[in-house]
C-alpha positions in Angstrom: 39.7 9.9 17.9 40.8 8.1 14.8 41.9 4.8 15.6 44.9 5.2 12.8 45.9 8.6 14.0 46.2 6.5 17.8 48.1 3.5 16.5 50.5 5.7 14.9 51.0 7.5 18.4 51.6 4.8 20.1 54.1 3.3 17.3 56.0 7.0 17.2 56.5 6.5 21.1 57.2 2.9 20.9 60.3 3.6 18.7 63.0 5.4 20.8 62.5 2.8 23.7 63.1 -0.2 20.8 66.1 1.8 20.2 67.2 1.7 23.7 66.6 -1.9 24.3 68.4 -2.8 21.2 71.3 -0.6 22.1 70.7 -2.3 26.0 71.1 -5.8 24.3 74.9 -6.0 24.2 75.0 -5.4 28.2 72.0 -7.8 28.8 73.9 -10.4 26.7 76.9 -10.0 28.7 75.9 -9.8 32.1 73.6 -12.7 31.4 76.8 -14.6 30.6 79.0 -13.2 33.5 76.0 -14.3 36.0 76.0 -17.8 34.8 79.3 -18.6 34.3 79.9 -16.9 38.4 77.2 -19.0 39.4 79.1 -22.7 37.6 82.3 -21.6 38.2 82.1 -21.5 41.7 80.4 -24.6 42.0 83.0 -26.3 40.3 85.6 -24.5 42.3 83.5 -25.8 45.4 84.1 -29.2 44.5 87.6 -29.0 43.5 88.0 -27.3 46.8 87.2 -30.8 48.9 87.5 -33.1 46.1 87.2 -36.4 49.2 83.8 -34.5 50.0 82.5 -34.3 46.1 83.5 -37.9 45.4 81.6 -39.2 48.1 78.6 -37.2 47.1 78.7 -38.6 43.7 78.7 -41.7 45.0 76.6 -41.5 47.7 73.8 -38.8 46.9 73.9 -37.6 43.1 73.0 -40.4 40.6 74.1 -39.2 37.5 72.5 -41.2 34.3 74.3 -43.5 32.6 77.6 -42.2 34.2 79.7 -43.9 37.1 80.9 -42.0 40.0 84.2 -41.8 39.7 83.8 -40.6 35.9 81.0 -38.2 36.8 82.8 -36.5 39.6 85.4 -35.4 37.2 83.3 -34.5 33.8 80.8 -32.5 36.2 83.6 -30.5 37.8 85.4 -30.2 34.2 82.6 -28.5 33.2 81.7 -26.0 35.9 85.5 -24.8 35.5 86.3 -24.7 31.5 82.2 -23.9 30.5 81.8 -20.9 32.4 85.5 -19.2 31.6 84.4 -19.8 27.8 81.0 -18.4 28.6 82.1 -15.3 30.2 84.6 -14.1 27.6 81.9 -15.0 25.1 84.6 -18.0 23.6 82.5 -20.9 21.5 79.3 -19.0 23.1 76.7 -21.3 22.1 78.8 -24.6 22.8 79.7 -23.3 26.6 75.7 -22.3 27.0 74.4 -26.2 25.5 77.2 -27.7 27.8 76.3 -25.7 30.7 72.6 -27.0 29.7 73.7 -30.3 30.0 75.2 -29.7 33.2 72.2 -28.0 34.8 69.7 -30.6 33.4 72.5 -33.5 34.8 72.2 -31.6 38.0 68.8 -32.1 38.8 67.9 -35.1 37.4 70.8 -36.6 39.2 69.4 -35.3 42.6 66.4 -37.6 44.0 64.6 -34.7 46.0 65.0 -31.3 44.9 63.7 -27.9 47.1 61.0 -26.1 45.0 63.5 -22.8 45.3 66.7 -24.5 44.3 64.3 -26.1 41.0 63.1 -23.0 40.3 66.6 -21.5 40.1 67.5 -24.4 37.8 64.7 -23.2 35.7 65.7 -19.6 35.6 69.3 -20.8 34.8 68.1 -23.2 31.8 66.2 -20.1 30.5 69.4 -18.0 30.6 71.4 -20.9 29.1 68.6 -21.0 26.2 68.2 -17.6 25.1 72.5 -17.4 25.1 72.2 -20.7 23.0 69.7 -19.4 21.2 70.5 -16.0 20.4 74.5 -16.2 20.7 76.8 -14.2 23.4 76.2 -10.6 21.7 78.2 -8.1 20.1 80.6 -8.0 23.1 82.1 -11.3 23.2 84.8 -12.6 21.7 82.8 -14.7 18.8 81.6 -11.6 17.7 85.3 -9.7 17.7 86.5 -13.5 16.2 83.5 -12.9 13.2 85.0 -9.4 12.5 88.3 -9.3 13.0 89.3 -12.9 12.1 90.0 -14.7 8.4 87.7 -14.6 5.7 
């Protein structure tokens, strides 16, 4: 068989599953975003929820760099409420994803023991938060409508 003719099959059958997974990447986008932004916001709901408990925790057990408790607390919970809202609508896409970064990064540094599964779903979440940083929210989020719809 000639090895041109065989590369050539392969390329012809590659092409309507590249079409697919570009067509797919709008969806992947957003339910990458609406994942994320469920898993912060409830967090940050989770705090707000016994804010006596989440005080004492950031005083007691999370040692967040270079921040006090009582001003951590806050910015941390802040962040899991606004981040995630912009995140999912696809709102200043790239700024919520480096902020939620931030967050997630904050998160575990600020722990002194971490369980292997919770790190590794920090990881996953960091990877998610890089590739939306990265590659911005997709063609169905509002920066997108904003880019094509809004002044020139």
């Amino acid at each position: 068989m000639n090895t041109n003719t065989f590369s050539h099959r392969i390329a012809a059958g590659w092409r309507p599953l590249a079409r697919l997974l570009d067509a797919a990447q709008p969806l992947g986008a957003l339910l990458a975003r609406l994942y994320i932004a469920q898993v912060f916001f409830l967090s940050g709901l989770t705090k707000v929820r016994d804010w006596d408990t989440t005080l004492l925790l950031f005083t007691e057990e999370y040692h967040v760099p270079l921040l006090p408790p009582a001003l951590a607390a806050p910015l941390g919970t802040a962040g899991e409420l606004v981040l995630p809202v912009l995140l999912a609508l696809g709102l200043a896409g790239r700024f919520s994803a480096l902020g939620l970064s931030v967050v997630n990064v904050v998160a575990v540094l600020s722990l002194s023991e971490i369980a292997p599964a919770a790190f590794q779903q920090h990881l996953t979440w960091g990877a998610l938060l890089a590739a939306l940083a990265l590659f911005g929210p997709g063609r169905w989020s509002l920066d997108h409508w904003r880019g094509r719809h809004g002044p020139r």
